[in-house]
C-alpha positions in Angstrom: 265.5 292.4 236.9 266.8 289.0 237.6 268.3 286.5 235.3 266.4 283.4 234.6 269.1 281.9 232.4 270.6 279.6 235.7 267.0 278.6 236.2 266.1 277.8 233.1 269.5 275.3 232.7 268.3 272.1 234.3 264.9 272.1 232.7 267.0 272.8 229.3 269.4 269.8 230.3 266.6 267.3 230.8 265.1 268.1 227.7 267.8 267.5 225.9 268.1 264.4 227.0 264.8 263.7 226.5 264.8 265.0 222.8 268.2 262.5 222.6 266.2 259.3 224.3 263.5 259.9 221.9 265.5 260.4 218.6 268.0 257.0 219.8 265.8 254.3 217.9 265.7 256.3 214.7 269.4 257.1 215.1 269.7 253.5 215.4 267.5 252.4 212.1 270.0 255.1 210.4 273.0 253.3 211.3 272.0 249.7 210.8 270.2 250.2 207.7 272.5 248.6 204.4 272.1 251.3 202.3 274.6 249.8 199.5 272.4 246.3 199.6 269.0 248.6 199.7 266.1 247.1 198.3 262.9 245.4 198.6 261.2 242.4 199.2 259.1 240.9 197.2 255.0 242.1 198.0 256.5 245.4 199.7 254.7 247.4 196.9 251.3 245.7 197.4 251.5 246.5 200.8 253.0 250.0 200.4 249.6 250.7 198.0 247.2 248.8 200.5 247.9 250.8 203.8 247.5 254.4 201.4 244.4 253.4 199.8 242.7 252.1 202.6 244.2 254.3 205.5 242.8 257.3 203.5 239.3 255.4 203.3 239.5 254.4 206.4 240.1 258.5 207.4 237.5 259.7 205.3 234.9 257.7 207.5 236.5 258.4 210.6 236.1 262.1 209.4 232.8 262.1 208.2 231.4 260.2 211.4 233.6 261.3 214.6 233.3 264.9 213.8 229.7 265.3 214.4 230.0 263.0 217.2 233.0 265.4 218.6 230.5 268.3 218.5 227.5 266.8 219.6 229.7 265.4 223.1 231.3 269.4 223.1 228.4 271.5 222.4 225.2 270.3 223.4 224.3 268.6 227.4 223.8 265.0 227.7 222.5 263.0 230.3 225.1 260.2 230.6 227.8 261.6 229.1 230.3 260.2 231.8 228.7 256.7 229.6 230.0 258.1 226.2 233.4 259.3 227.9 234.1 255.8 229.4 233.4 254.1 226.0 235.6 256.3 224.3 238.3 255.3 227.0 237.3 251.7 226.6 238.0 251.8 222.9 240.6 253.7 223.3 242.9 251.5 225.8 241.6 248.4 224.6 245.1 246.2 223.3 245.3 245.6 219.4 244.9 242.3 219.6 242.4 242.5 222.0 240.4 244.9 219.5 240.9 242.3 216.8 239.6 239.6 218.9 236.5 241.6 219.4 236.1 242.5 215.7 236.3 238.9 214.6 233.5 237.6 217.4 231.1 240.4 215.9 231.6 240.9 212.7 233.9 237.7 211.7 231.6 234.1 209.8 230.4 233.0 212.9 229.9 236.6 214.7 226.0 237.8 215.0 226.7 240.5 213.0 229.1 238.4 210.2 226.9 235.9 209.3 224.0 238.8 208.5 226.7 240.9 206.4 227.9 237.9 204.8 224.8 236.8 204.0 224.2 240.1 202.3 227.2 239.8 200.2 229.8 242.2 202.4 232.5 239.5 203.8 234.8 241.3 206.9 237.6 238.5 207.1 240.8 238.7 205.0 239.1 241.4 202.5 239.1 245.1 202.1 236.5 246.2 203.9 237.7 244.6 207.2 240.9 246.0 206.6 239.1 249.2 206.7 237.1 248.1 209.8 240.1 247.1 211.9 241.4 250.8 210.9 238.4 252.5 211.7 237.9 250.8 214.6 241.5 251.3 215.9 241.8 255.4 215.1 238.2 256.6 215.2 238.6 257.1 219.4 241.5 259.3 218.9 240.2 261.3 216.7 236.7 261.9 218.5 238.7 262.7 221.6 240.8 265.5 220.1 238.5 266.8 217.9 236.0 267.3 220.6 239.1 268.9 222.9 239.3 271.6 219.9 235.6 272.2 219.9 235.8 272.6 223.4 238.4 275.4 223.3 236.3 277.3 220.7 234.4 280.7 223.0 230.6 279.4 222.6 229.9 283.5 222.9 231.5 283.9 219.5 228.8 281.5 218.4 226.1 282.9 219.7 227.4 286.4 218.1 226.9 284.3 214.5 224.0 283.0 215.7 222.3 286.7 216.6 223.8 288.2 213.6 221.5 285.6 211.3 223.9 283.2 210.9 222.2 279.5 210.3 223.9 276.7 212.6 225.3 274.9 210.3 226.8 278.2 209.1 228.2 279.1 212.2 230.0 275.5 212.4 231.2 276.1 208.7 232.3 279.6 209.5 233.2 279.9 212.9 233.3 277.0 215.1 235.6 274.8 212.1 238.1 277.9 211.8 238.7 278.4 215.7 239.4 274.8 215.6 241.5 274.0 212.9 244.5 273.9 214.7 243.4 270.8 217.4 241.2 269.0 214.3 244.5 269.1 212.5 246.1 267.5 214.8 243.1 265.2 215.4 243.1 264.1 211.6 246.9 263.8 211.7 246.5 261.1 214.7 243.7 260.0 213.2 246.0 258.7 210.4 249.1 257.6 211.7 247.3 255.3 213.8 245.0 253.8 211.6 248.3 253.7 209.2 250.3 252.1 211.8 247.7 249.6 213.1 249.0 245.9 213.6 247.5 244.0 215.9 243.3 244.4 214.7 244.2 244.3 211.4 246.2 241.2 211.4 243.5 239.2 213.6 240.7 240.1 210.5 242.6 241.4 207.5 245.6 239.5 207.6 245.2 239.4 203.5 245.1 242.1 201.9 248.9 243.0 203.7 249.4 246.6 204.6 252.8 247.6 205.9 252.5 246.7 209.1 251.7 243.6 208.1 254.2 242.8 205.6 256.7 244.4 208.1 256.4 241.4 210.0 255.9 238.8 207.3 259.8 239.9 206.6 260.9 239.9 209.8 259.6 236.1 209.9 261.1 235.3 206.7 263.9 236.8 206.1 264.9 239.0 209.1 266.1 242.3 209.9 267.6 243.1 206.7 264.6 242.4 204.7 262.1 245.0 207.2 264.2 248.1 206.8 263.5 249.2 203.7 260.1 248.8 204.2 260.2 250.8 207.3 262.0 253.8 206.3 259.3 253.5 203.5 256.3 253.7 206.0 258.1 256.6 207.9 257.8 258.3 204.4 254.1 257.5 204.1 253.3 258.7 207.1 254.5 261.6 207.5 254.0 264.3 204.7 249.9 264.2 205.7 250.3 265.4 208.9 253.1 267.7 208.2 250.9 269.2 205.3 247.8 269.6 207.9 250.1 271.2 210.6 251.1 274.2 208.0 248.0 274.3 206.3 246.3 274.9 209.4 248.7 277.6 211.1 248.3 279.2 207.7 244.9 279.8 208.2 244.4 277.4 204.4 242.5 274.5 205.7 239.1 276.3 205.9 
């Protein structure tokens, strides 16, 4: 039996340093934070309330519409598909602000699809809903691409078992197919909402008012400067996280179906 430890001491090195690189920048908001001069600026609680209520809209529709879509591309054959795949990678690489640019010559006043919504009393400039939108817009591609990567690792046999023993289809998705994938739609979910959370660039091209954290996080920086976007930032960290911690546990427990 040989001994793998020597072998196993360079990969262990390099991730160490990897782990290190990656944890620097938060090492870095640690030390330079004033923590005896800790407080914040004025608006941070509007936008604190913003980015929760709408991120956790804006993750119900993403939900509700990307995880039949997710099936649908896993499950069933579809002439063209290499079509879907490419504009799921078009939406996905797309730059923020690129994304924001493209939401505010379709949907914005003068956008073919604005002026009709507008018209019929929905307005998606500087309002809820197109902070929403920009979210949306932002997160759903993530989402549908990992949740149709945990669709695709479910056995289509075990199916087909639920299927023979009288099972319904929508049955078998509720009972097999959505507890085999729990663990990647977790995760999907838990992207899902970090990004759309997180999102700058989109958001501040359409729904620059109402401010969500991002937002305001650079309002500060503008105003007042470093000092003034710490708080706030440690804040967002705190936001963000506890969801897809919660989701991670709740799945590996075998609690969120």
């Amino acid at each position: 039996m040989t001994d793998d430890r020597p072998h196993a001491r360079l990969p262990a090195v390099i991730s160490a340093l990897t782990l290190i690189l990656l944890a620097a920048p938060f090492i870095g908001l640690v030390l330079a934070t004033h923590w005896r001069a800790f407080g914040f600026a004025e608006g941070d609680g509007g936008a604190i309330a913003v980015s929760l209520v709408y991120s956790l809209l804006a993750l119900l529709l993403i939900i509700a519409l990307g995880t039949p879509l997710a099936w649908w591309l896993a499950r069933y054959p579809i002439h063209g598909k290499w079509l879907i795949d490419a504009l799921l990678l078009l939406a996905l690489l797309t730059p923020p602000l690129a994304l924001g640019l493209l939401l505010a010559s379709m949907y914005g006043p003068y956008g073919p699809a604005g002026g009709l919504l507008e018209r019929a009393g929905l307005v998606l400039t500087n309002s809820a809903p197109a902070f929403v939108m920009a979210q949306f817009y932002s997160a759903l591609p993530y989402y549908v691409i990992a949740a149709r990567a945990a669709f695709e690792s479910v056995p289509r046999e075990l199916e087909q078992i639920a299927l023979t023993l009288g099972h319904s289809p929508w049955r078998s998705f509720l009972r097999v197919s959505l507890p085999l994938a729990r663990l990647g739609l977790a995760a999907a979910v838990a992207l899902a909402w970090v990004r759309a959370l997180g999102e700058f660039g989109a958001v501040l091209i359409v729904a620059y008012y109402p401010q969500g954290i991002p937002v305001k996080l650079w309002v500060n920086l503008q105003n007042t400067g470093l000092s003034a976007v710490y708080p706030l930032l440690w804040i967002f960290f705190l936001v963000a996280m506890p969801l897809p911690l919660i989701l991670g546990l709740a799945a590996r427990r075998r609690r969120l179906f």
